[in-house]
C-alpha positions in Angstrom: 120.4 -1.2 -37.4 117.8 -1.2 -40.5 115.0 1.2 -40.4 111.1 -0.5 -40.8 109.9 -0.3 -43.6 106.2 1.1 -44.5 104.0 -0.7 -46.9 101.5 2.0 -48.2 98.8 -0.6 -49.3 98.6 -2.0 -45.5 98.1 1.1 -44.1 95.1 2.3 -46.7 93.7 -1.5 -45.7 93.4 -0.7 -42.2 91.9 2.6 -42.8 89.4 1.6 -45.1 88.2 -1.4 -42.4 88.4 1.6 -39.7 86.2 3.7 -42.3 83.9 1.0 -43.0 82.8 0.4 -38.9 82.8 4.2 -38.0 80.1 4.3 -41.1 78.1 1.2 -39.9 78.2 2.1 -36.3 77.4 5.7 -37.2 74.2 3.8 -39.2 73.1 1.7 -36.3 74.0 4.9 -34.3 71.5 7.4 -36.3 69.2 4.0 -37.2 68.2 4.0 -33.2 67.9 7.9 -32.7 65.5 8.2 -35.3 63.2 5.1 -34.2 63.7 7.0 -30.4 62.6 9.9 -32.0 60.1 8.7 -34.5 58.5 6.7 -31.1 58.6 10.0 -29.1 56.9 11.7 -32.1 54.1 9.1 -32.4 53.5 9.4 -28.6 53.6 13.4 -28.5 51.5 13.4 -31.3 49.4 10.2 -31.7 49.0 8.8 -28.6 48.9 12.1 -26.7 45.2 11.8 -26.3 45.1 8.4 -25.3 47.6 8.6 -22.5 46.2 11.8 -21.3 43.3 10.2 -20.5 45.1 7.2 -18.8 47.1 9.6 -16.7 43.8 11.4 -16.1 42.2 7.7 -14.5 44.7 7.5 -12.2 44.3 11.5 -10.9 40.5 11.1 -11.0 37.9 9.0 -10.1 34.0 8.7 -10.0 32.1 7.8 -6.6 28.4 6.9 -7.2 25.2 8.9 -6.4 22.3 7.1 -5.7 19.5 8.6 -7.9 16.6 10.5 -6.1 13.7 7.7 -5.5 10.1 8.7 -7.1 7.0 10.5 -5.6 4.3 8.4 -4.4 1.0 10.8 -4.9 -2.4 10.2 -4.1 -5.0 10.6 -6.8 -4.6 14.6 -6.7 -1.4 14.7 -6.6 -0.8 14.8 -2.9 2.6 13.8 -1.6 2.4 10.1 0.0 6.1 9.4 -0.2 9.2 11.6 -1.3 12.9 12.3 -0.6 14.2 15.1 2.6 18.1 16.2 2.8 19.9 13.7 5.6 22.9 14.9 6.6 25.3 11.8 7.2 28.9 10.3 8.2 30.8 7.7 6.4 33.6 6.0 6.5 35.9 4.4 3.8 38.4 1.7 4.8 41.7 1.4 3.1 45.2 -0.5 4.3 46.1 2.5 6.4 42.6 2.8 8.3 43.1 2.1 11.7 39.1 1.6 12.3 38.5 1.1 16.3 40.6 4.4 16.7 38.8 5.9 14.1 35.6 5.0 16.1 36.6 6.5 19.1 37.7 9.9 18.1 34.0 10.4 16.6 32.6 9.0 19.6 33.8 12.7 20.9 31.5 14.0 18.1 28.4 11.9 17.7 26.9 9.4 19.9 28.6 6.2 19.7 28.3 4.0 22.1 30.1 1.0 22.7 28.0 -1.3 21.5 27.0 0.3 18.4 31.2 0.7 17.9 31.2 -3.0 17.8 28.9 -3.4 14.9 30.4 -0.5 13.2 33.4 -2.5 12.9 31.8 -6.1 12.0 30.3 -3.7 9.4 34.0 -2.1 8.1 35.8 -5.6 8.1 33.0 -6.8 5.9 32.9 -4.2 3.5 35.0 -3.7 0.3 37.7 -1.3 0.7 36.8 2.4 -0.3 33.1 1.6 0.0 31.9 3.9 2.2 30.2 2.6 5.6 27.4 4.5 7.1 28.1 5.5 10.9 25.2 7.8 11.2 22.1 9.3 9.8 20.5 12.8 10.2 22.5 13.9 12.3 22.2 17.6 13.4 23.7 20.5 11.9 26.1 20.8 14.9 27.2 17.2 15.1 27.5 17.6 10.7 29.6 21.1 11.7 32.0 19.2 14.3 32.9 16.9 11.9 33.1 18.6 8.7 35.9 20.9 10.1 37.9 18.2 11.2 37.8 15.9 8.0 41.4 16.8 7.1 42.4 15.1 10.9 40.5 12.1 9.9 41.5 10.3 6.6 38.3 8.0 4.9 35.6 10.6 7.4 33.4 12.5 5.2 30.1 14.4 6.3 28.3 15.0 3.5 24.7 15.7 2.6 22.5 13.0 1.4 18.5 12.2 0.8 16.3 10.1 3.3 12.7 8.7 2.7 9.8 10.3 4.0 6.3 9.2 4.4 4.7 12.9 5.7 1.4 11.3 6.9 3.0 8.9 9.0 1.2 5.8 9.3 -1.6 6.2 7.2 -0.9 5.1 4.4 2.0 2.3 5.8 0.7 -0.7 5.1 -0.1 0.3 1.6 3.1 2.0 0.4 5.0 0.2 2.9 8.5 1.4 3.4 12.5 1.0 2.7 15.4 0.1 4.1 19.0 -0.5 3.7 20.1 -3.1 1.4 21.4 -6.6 2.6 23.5 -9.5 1.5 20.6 -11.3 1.0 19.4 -8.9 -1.6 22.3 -8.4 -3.8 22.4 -10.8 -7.3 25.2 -11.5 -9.5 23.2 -10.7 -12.5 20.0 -8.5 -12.7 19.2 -4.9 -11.1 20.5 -6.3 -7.7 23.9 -6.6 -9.1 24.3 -3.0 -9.6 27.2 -1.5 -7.8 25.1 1.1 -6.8 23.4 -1.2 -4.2 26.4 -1.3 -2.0 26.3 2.7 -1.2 25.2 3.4 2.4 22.8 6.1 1.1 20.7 3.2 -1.1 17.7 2.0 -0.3 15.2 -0.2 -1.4 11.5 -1.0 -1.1 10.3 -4.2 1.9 7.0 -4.0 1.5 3.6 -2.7 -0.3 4.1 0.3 -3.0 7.5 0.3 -2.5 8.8 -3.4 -3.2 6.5 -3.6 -5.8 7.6 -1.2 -7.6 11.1 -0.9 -6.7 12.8 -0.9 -9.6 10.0 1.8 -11.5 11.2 3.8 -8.4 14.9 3.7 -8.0 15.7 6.1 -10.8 19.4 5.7 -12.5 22.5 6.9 -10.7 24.8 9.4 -11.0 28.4 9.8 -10.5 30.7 12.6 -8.5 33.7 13.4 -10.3 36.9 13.5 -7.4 40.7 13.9 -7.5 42.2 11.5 -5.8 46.1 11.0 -4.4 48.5 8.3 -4.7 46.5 5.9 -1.9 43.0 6.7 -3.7 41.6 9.3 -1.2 40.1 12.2 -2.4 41.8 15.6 -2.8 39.6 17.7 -4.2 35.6 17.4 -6.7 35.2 18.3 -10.2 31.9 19.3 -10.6 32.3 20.0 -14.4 33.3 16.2 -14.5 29.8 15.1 -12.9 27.0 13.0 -14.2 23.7 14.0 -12.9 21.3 11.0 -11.3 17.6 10.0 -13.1 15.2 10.6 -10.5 12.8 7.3 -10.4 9.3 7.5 -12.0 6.2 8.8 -10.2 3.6 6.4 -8.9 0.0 7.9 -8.6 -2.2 6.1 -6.2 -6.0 6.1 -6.8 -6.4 6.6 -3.1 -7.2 10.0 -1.6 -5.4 11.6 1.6 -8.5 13.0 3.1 -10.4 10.0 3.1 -7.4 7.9 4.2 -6.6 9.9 6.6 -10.3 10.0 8.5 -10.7 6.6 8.1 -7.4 5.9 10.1 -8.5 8.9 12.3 -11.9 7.3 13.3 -10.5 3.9 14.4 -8.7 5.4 17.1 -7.2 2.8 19.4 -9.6 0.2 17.7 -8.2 -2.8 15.5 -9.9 -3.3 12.0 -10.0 -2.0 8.6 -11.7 0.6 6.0 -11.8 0.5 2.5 -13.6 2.6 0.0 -14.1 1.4 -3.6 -15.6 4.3 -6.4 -18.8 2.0 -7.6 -18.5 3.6 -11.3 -15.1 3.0 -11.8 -13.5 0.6 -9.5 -10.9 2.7 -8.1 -9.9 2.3 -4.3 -10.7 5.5 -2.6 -9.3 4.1 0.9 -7.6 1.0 2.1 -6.7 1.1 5.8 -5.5 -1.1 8.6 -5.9 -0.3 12.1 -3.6 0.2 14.0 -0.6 1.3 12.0 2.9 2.2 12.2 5.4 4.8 11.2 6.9 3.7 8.5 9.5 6.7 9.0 10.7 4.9 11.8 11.3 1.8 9.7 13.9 4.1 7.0 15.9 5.5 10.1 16.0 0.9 11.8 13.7 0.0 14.7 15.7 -1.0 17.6 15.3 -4.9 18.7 13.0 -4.1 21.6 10.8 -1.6 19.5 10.6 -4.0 16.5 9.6 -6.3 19.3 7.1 -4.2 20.7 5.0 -4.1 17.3 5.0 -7.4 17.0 4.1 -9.0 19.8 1.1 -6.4 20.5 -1.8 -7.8 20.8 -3.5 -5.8 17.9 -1.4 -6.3 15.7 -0.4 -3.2 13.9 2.2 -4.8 11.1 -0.8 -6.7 10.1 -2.2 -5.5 6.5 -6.2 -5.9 8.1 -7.5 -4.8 4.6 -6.2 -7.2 2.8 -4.4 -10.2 4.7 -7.0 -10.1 7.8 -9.7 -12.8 7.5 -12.4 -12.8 9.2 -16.3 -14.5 9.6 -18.9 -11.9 7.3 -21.5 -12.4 9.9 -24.4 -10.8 8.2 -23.5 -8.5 5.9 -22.8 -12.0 3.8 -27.0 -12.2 3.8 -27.2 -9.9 1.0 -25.2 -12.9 -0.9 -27.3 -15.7 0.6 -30.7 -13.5 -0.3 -29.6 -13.0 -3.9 -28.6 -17.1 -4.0 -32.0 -17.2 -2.8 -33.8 -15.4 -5.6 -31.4 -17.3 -8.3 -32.7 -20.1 -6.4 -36.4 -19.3 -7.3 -37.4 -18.7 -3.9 -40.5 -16.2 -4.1 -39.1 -12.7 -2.3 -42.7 -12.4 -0.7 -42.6 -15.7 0.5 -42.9 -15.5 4.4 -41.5 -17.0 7.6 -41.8 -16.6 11.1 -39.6 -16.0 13.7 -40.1 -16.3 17.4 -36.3 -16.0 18.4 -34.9 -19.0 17.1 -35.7 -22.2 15.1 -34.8 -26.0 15.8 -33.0 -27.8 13.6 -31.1 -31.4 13.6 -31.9 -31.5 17.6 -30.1 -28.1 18.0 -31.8 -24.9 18.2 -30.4 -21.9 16.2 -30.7 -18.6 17.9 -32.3 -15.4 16.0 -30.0 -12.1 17.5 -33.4 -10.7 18.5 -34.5 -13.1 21.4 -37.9 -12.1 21.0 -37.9 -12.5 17.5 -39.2 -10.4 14.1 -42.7 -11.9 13.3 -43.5 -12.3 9.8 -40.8 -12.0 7.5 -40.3 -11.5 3.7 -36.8 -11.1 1.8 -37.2 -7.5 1.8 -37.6 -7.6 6.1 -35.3 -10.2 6.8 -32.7 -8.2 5.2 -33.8 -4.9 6.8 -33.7 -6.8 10.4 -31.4 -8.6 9.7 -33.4 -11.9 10.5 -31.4 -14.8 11.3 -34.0 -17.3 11.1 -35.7 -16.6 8.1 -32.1 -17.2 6.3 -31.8 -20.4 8.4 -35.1 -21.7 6.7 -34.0 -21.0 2.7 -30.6 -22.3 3.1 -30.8 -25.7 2.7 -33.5 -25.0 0.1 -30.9 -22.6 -1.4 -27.8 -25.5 -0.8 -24.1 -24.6 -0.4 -23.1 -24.5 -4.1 -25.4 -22.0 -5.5 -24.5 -19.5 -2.2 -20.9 -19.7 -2.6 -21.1 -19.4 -6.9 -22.9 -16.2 -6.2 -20.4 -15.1 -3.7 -17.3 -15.7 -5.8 -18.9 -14.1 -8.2 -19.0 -10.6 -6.5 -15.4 -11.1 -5.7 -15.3 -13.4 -2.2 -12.9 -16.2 -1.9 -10.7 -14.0 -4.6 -7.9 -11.9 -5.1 -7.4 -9.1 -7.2 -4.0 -7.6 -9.3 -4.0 -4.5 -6.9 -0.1 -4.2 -8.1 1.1 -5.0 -4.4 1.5 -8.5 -3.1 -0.4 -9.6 0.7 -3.9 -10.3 -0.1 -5.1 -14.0 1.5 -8.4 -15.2 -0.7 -10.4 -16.5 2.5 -12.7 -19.5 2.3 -16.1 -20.0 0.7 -16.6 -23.1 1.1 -18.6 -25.7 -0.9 -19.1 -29.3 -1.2 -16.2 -30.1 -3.2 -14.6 -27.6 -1.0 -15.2 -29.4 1.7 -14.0 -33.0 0.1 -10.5 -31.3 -0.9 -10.1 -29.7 2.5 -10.6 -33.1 4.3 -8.9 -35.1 2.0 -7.5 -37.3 4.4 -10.0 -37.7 6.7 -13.6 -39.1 4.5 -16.0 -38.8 7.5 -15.8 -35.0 7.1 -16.1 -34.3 3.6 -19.7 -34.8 3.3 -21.4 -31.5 3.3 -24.1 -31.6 6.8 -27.5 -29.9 6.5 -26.3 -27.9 9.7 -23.7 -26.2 8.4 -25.8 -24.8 5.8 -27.2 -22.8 8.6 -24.4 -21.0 9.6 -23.1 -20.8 6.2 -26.1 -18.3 5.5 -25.7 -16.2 8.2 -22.0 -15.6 7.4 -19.9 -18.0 9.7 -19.0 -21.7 9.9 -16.4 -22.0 7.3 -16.5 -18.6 5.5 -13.8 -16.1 6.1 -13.5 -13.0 4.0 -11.4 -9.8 4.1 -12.1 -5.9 3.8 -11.0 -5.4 0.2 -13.2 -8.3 -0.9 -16.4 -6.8 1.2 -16.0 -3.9 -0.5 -15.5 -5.2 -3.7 -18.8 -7.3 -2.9 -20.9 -3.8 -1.6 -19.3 -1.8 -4.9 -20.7 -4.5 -7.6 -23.9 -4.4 -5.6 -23.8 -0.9 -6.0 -22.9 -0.8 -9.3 -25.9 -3.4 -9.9 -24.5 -4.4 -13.5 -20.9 -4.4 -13.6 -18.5 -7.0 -12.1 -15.7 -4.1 -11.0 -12.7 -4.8 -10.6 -10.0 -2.6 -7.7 -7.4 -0.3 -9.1 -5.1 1.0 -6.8 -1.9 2.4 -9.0 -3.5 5.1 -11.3 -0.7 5.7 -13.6 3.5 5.2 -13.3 5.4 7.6 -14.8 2.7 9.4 -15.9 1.0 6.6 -17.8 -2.8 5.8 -16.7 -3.2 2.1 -15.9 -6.3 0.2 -17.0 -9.6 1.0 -15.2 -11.6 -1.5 -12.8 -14.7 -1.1 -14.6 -13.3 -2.5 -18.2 -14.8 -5.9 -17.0 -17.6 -8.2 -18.0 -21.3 -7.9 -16.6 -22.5 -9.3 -13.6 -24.1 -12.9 -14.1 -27.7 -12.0 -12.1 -30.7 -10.5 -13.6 -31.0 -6.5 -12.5 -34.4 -7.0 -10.7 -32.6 -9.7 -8.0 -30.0 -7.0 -7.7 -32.4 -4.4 -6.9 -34.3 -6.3 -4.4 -31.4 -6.8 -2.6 -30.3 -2.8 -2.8 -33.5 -2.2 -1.4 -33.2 -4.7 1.5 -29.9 -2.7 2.8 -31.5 1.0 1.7 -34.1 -0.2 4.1 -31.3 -1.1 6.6 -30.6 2.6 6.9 -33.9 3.6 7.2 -36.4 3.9 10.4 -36.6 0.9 12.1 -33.3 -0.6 10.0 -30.7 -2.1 12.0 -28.0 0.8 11.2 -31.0 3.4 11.1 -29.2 5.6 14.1 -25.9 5.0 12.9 -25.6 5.3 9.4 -27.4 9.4 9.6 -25.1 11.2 6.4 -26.9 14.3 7.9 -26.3 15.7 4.3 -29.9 16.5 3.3 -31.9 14.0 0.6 -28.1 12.0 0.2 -28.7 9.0 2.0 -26.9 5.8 2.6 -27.8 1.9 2.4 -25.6 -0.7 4.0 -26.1 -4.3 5.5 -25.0 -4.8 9.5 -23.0 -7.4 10.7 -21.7 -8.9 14.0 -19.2 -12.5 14.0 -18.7 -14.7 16.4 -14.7 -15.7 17.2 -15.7 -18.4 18.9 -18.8 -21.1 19.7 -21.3 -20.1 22.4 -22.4 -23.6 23.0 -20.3 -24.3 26.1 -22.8 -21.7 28.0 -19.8 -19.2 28.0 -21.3 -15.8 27.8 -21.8 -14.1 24.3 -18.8 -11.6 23.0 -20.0 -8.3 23.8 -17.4 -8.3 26.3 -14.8 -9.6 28.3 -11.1 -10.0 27.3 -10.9 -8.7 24.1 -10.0 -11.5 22.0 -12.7 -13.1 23.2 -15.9 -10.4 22.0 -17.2 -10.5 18.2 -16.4 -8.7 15.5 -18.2 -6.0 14.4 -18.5 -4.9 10.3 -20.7 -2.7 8.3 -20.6 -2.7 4.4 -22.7 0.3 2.7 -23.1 2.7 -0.3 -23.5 6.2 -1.1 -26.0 7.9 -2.2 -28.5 4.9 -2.7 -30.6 6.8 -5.6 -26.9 7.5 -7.5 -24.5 4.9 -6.1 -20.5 6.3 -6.4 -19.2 5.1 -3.3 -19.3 1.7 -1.9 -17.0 0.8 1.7 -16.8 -1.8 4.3 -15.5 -1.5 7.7 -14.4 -4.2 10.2 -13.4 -3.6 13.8 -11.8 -6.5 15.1 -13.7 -7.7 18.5 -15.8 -4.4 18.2 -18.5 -6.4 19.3 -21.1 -5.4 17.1 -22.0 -3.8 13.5 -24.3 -1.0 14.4 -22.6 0.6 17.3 -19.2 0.2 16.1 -18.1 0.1 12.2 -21.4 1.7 11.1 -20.5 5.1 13.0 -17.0 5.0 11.4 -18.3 4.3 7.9 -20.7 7.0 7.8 -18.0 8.9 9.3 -16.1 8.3 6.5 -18.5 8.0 3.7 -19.0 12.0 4.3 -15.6 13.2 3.4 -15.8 11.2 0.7 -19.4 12.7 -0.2 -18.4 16.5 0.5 -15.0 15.6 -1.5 -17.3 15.3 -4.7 -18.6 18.6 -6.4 -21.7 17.3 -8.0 -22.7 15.6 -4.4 -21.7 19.0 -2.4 -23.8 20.9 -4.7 -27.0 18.7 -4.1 -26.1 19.0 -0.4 -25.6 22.8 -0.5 -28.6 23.2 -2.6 -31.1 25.8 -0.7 -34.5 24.2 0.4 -37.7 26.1 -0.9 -38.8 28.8 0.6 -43.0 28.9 1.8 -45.2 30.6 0.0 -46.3 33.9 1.8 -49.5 35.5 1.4 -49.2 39.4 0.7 -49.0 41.7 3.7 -52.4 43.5 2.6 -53.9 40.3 2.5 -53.8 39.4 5.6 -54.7 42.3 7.1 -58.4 42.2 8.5 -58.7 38.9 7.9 -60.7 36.5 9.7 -58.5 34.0 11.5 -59.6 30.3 10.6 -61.5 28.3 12.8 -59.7 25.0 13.9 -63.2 23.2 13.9 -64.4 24.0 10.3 -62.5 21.7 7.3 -61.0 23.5 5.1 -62.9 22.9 1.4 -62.8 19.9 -0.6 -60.7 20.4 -4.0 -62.0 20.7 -6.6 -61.3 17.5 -9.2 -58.9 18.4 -12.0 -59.6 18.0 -15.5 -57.6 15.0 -15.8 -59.7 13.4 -12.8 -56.1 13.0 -10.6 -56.2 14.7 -7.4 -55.0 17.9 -7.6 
């Protein structure tokens, strides 16, 4: 058998191809571990940062905090509206959360009925997941205790400590600062400020009405943000504080009102139904703007019930009811002061004379004076202090409907006024192409009838004003040349807003001005209408104001006159005045619905009033605290011996003075 043979150059071929793919595959081999390593390199040491952080996101989170909401202060600085610790529960939903059991086991804990369950869970399913649901507000430290300890047993619970609204002088000041409340559907925005996520926290509130709708968004503040750990699911594990952004309280609103005064005013209605406000005659600035009765706005942050929502609005007084400002009601006659001014821009000689006997006839209808009897002779200057009805009645059609109601617009009736809070209603003063707009579609009506002039001048018919514009009237009386306008927000975030008193001058000469101050000082005085009334009882500080009493509806029918009866039924009484009449600072008007008469109901509260305003202001407390002279004493020694006088023998004439003036 022949051996194989071995062929050198075959075997050096194969080894060199063996060679050759060990080297290439060792190439590819090395090739790959480098890239691995040169990528585990570049994220060690390049991307370290960047993927710390993304791990970091997924092991922490940031939960919202609602920014504290800003003070509302009065004029010196007193507290109006500000922020109390609220301890609350929430609940966040997730996939897991079994809500109706969840319900139930804090129903052991805190009062949760069955019905309130119900809309707890309506509330839940609605909700995004992990957006916390409020179950319950201020609850106590015991109910917060129970739960807190048990928060571990109950995954998506938390009891934590948040901030709730406060008004501290209840309802006071309600209708002007108004209130807040939790935010709805309704309110949220894809774009804007009501798009912020921060809207849908439970603890967020915004502002419904007055101050705080108005200025809302001034108010709100910017949020903050709560650094948490959270697990696998998202639930919290543990807080970061380090990790926190703090919240931007909202900015301060200052009110030109002032507390005390506000606070009397509402204090003097009692049960009554009206309205006070109080304008500062130099400056314009509202001193007092209240409505009668009110409501606790407090009870408005924590949700009214259906049947105590129900109960404020369906009373017959109407206590949601802004009285100041969107309550409109007849002048009576405190609107003469307009109609005697119209009068002397008119021409009408203020000594010019009428009688009254009680009433005057007029179109086959006679007009009743509110003094049966009747005032005699009267001048401008007596009308006005008695208030004579009849003697108004004769100069209005001599007077006419325009020229009244251009004077009356021009001291601020039939208007409204950038207070910085929406509500006001402008009222009617009425005029002949007043008249044609308003019965547009009916032409028999539109021409203006001599009659109505009548009432017209005694403040009823078609006029209707409100209590802001009264006072705004009484103030640029008072003022005598300036046509003021109301400021209510004094500054916002510590910047002063623009004075009332930056305004043109009134339109009227001075002297018909002052002839009508006189008329209402006189009102004040003996033998005034608001004589008794309208006392300061603060020395040589006196007051001058104009009475009036409306009429709700027409006496005609022979149904008795409104000074009583049901109460919707009786007149209105108002009172507009200043303070004191030599220096005029404060002007005010007062209207108490169905009070039934000027002088025995809103004069007493003015005045009432008017003094804490008075004693508030140093200059005016020192003139009222100023010591009265003391009598002249003769000497001890020379009085003793001395003859005492003899009633019957007159005492010696003086002697003339060198100037020849009575000594």
């Amino acid at each position: 058998m022949a051996e194989p043979s071995i062929f050198f150059s075959e075997v050096n071929e194969r080894q060199g191809v063996f060679h050759r793919r060990s080297v290439l595959m060792g190439g590819l081999a090395g090739a790959g571990i480098a890239a691995l390593g040169g990528r585990l390199a570049h994220l060690q040491l390049v991307e370290a940062q960047r993927y710390q952080k993304l791990s970091a996101s997924n092991q922490f989170n940031y939960k919202l905090v609602p920014p504290p909401r800003g003070l509302i202060t009065d004029r010196n600085g007193a507290v109006l509206a500000s922020n109390r610790p609220n301890f609350r529960l929430l609940v966040t939903r997730d996939k897991t959360t079994d809500a109706p059991a969840m319900l139930k086991t804090l129903a052991n804990y805190v009062p949760l009925d069955d019905e309130r369950q119900k809309r707890l869970l309506r509330e839940i399913e609605r909700t995004p997941r992990r957006v916390p649901v409020s179950v319950m507000e201020d609850m106590s430290w015991e109910q917060f205790s129970a739960v807190n300890v048990r928060t571990p047993e109950l995954p998506g619970v938390t009891a934590d400590m948040g901030e709730v609204r406060v008004y501290p002088h209840g309802g006071a000041f309600a209708h002007v600062i108004g209130y807040v409340a939790k935010v709805n559907r309704e309110d949220l925005t894809e774009t804007g400020p009501n798009s912020d996520p921060i809207l849908l926290h439970p603890g967020f509130r915004i502002g419904r009405q007055g101050v705080e709708k108005a200025f809302d968004l001034s108010l709100r503040g910017k949020p903050g943000a709560k650094k948490v750990e959270v697990d696998a699911n998202g639930r919290e594990v543990r807080q970061d504080p380090e990790g926190d952004i703090p919240a931007t309280a909202g900015k301060e609103i200052q009110l030109t009102l002032d507390v005390d005064i506000q606070n009397r005013a509402l204090e003097v209605f009692g049960e009554e139904s009206g309205a006070a406000v109080m304008i500062d005659c130099r400056t314009g600035d509202l001193l007092c703007m209240t409505s009668a009765p009110s409501f606790d706005a407090n009870r408005f942050v924590r949700g009214l019930t259906g049947a105590e929502y129900r109960a404020l609005a369906n009373y017959e007084r109407k206590p949601l009811l802004d009285k100041a400002m969107s309550g409109l009601y007849p002048p009576g006659s405190t609107f003469k002061t307009m109609t005697a001014l119209a009068a002397l821009e008119a021409g009408i000689n203020p000594e010019e004379t009428v009688f009254c006997g009680g009433g005057m006839y007029f179109g086959g209808r006679y007009f009743h004076c509110h003094k049966r009897g009747g005032h005699g002779v009267q001048n401008l200057h007596e009308a006005i202090k008695n208030s004579c009805d009849v003697w108004f009645y004769s100069m209005s059609n001599r007077i006419g409907p325009d020229r009244i109601a251009k004077v009356a617009k021009a001291f601020g009736l039939g208007q409204t006024f950038d207070i910085g809070i929406s509500g006001q209603k402008a009222g009617i003063v009425p005029s002949t192409d007043w008249k044609k707009r308003y019965y547009k579609s009916n032409p028999a009506q539109q021409k203006w009838f001599p009659g109505e002039s009548l009432s017209y001048a005694i403040g009823q018919g078609y006029l209707t004003v409100n209590a802001l514009q009264l006072a705004v009237m009484t103030a640029r009386l008072a003022n005598g040349r300036k046509a003021l306008n109301p400021r209510l927000i004094k500054a916002i975030g510590g910047k002063e807003m623009p004075a009332g008193s930056a305004v043109p001058d009134l339109p009227f000469p001075p002297e018909n001005i002052e002839r009508v101050r006189a008329g209402m000082a006189a009102v004040t005085e003996a033998g005034g209408t608001a004589y008794r009334a309208s006392q300061l009882g603060l020395g040589d500080v006196l007051m001058a104001g104009k009475t009036g009493t409306a009429q709700v509806r027409s006496y005609s029918s022979g149904s008795p006159r409104g000074k009583g009866g049901p109460w919707r039924y009786r007149d209105h009484g108002l009172f507009v005045a200043f303070a004191p009449v030599d220096d005029p600072r404060y002007a005010i008007s007062v209207i108490v619905q169905h009070g039934m008469g000027g002088s025995t109901a809103a004069a007493p509260r003015a005045r009432e009033i008017m003094r804490v305003a008075l004693l508030k202001d140093p200059e005016i407390r020192v003139r009222v605290e100023k010591p009265l002279p003391m009598p002249e004493v003769a000497p001890e020694e020379d009085l003793i011996g001395a003859a005492p006088e003899d009633p019957t023998v007159a005492p010696p004439a003086a002697e003339p003075s060198p100037t020849g003036t009575e000594t």
